[in-house]
C-alpha positions in Angstrom: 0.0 0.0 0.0 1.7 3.4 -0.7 0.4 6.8 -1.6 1.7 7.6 -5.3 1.3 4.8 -8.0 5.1 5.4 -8.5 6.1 4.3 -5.1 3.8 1.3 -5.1 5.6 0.2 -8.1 9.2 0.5 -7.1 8.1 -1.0 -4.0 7.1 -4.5 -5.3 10.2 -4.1 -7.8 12.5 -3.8 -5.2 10.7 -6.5 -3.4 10.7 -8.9 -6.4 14.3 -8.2 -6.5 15.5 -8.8 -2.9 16.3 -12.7 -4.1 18.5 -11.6 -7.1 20.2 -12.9 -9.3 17.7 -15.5 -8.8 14.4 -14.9 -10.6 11.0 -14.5 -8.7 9.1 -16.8 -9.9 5.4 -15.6 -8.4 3.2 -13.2 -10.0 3.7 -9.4 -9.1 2.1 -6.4 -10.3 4.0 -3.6 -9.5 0.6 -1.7 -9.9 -2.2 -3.1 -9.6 -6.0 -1.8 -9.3 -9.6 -3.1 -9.2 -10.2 -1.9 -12.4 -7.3 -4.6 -13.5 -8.9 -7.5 -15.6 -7.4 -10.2 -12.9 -8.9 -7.8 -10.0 -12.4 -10.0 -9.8 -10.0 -13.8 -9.9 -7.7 -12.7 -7.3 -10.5 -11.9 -5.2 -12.3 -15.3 -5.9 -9.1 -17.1 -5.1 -8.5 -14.5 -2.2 -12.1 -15.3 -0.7 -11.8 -19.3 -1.6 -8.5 -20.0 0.3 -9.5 -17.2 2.8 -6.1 -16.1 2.4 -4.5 -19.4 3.5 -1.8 -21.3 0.8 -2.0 -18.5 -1.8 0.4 -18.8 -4.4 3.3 -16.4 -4.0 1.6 -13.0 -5.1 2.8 -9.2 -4.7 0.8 -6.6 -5.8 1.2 -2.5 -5.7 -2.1 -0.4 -4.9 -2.4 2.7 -3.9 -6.1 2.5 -2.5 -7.1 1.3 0.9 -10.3 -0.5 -0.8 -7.8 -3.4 -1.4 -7.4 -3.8 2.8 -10.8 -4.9 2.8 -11.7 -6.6 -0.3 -8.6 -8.7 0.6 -8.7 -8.6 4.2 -7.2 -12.6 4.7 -4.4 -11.1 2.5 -1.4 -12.3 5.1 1.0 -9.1 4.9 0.7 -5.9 4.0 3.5 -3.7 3.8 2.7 0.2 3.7 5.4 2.8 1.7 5.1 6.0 3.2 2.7 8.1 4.5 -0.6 7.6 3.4 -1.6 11.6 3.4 -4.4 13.3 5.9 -4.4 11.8 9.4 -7.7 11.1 9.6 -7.9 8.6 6.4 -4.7 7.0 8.1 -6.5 6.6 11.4 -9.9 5.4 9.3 -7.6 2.4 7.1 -6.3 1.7 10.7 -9.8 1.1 12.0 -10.9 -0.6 9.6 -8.8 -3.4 9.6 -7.9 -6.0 12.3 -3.9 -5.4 12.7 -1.7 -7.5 14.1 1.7 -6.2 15.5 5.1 -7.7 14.5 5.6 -9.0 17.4 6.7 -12.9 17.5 3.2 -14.4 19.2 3.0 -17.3 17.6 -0.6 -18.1 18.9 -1.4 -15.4 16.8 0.4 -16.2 13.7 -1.2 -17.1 10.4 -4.4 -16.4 11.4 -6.9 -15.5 8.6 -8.2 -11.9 8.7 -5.3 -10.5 10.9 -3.1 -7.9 8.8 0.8 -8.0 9.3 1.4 -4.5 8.7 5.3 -3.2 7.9 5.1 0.8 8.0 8.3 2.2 5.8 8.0 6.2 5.9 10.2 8.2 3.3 
């Protein structure tokens, strides 16, 4: 999740490319949005395996919709500041966050949001 379509995209680049040389082999979309022709089957998969055993996705968006239509998505990793408080504090609420702290009764648990805040 980041604020600018550029920075969503050079985030999931430079996350695809954290395992060079190797090649990532999973499917990324350095920006993706519901308007995308795959929105509607990533969802359907999304909602099928309630977020458990997906295969190896990243995708870039820039709106918070995604946090909910995807909400058993397992990690989310947020690039920057998001703009006006009060839409940060509202994405907050909406979703059930889980810290990164390492409970591991809580870990893995559909519909809890690991959430990685980068500023910059």
């Amino acid at each position: 999740l980041a604020p600018t379509p550029d920075r969503c995209s050079r985030a999931v680049l430079s996350i695809a490319s954290l395992i060079a040389p190797l090649i990532y082999s999973g499917d990324y979309r350095p920006y993706f949005t519901i308007y995308d022709p795959d929105f509607s089957e990533i969802s359907k998969l999304h909602n099928t395996m309630r977020g458990q055993h997906m295969p190896p996705t990243v995708l870039g968006v820039t709106n918070p919709y995604f946090l909910k239509a995807l909400e058993y998505w397992p990690n989310v990793i947020s690039v920057g500041y998001l703009g006006h408080k009060k839409r940060e504090q509202n994405i907050r609420e909406s979703v059930d966050y889980k810290d990164n702290d390492n409970d591991e009764s809580e870990q893995n648990h559909p519909g809890k949001v690991r959430r990685l805040s980068i500023d910059g």
